[in-house]
C-alpha positions in Angstrom: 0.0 0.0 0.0 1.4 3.1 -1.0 1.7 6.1 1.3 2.9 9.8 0.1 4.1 12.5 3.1 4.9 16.5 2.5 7.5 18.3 4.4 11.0 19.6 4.3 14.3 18.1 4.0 16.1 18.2 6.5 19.4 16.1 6.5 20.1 13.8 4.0 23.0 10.8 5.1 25.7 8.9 3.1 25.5 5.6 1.6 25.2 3.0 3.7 27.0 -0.3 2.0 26.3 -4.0 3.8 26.9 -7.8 3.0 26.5 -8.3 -0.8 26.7 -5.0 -1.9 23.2 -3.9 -0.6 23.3 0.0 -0.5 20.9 2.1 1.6 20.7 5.5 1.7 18.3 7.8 4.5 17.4 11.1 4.8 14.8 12.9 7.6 11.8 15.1 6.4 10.1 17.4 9.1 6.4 17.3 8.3 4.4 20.3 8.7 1.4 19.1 10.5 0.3 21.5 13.0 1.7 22.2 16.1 3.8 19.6 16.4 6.0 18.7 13.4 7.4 15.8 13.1 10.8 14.5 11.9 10.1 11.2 9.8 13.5 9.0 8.2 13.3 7.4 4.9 15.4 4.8 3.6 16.0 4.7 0.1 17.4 1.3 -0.9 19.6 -0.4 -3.8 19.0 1.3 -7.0 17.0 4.1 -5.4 19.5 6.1 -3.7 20.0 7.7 -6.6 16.6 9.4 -6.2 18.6 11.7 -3.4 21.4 13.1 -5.8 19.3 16.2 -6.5 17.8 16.6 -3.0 19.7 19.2 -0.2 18.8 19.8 2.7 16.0 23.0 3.0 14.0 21.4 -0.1 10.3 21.3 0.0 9.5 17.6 -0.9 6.6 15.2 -1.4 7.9 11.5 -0.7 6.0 8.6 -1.6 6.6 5.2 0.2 5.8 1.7 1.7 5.8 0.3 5.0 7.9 -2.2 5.5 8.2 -4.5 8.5 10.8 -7.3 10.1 11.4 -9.6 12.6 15.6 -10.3 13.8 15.8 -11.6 17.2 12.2 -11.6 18.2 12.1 -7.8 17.4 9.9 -5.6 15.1 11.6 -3.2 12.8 9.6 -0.7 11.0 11.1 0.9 7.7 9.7 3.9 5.3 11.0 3.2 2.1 11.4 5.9 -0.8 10.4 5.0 -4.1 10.0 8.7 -5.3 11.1 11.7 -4.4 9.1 15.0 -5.9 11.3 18.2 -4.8 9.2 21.5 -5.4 10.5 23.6 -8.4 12.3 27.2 -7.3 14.1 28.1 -4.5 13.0 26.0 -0.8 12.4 27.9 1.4 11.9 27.2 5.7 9.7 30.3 6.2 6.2 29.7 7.4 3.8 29.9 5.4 2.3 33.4 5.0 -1.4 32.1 6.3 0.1 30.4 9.4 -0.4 32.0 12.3 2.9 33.2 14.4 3.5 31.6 17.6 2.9 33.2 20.8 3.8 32.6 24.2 1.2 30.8 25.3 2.2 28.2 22.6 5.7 27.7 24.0 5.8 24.8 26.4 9.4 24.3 27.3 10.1 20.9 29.7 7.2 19.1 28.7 7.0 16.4 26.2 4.2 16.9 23.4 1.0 15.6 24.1 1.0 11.8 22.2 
């Protein structure tokens, strides 16, 4: 099932290279959902690292992807993987948008963890 998230780039890592030549490469979008935004990694694997070699850190980016899960060692692992990567055309930019609404300081909650 295919899932697509908006948001902005904000790091993207090296090539990882494992057993067999298996190459995986991540990178860590901060969704713009509310009050909270979240940073989400993505793993792009073999062939589709090369989806990242036009994506910088700052870009505005819609990333569609699957859910993949696995069990080593009696554990769960949960990965996001990439399959494409659309970066928005013209300069990114990390300014709010001009119809959000600027924080105030009744917003700022320092100490506390978010509420979820």
């Amino acid at each position: 099932m295919p899932f697509e998230i908006s948001g902005i780039v904000k790091e993207v890592f090296e090539v990882q290279t494992f057993a067999n030549d298996f190459k995986k490469r991540e990178f860590l979008l901060t969704t713009e959902n509310g009050k909270y935004p979240q940073e989400i990694i993505f793993g792009c694997l073999k062939d589709r690292i090369e989806l990242l070699n036009n994506v910088k850190a700052g870009d505005q980016a819609t990333v569609h992807f699957d859910i993949a899960c696995r069990e080593w060692n009696e554990k769960y692992f949960v990965n996001l993987n990439a399959w494409k990567i659309d970066v928005a055309q013209g300069e990114a930019s990390n300014a709010a948008p001009a119809d959000a609404e600027p924080a105030s300081a009744s917003d700022v909650i320092l100490d506390e963890e978010p509420p979820f």
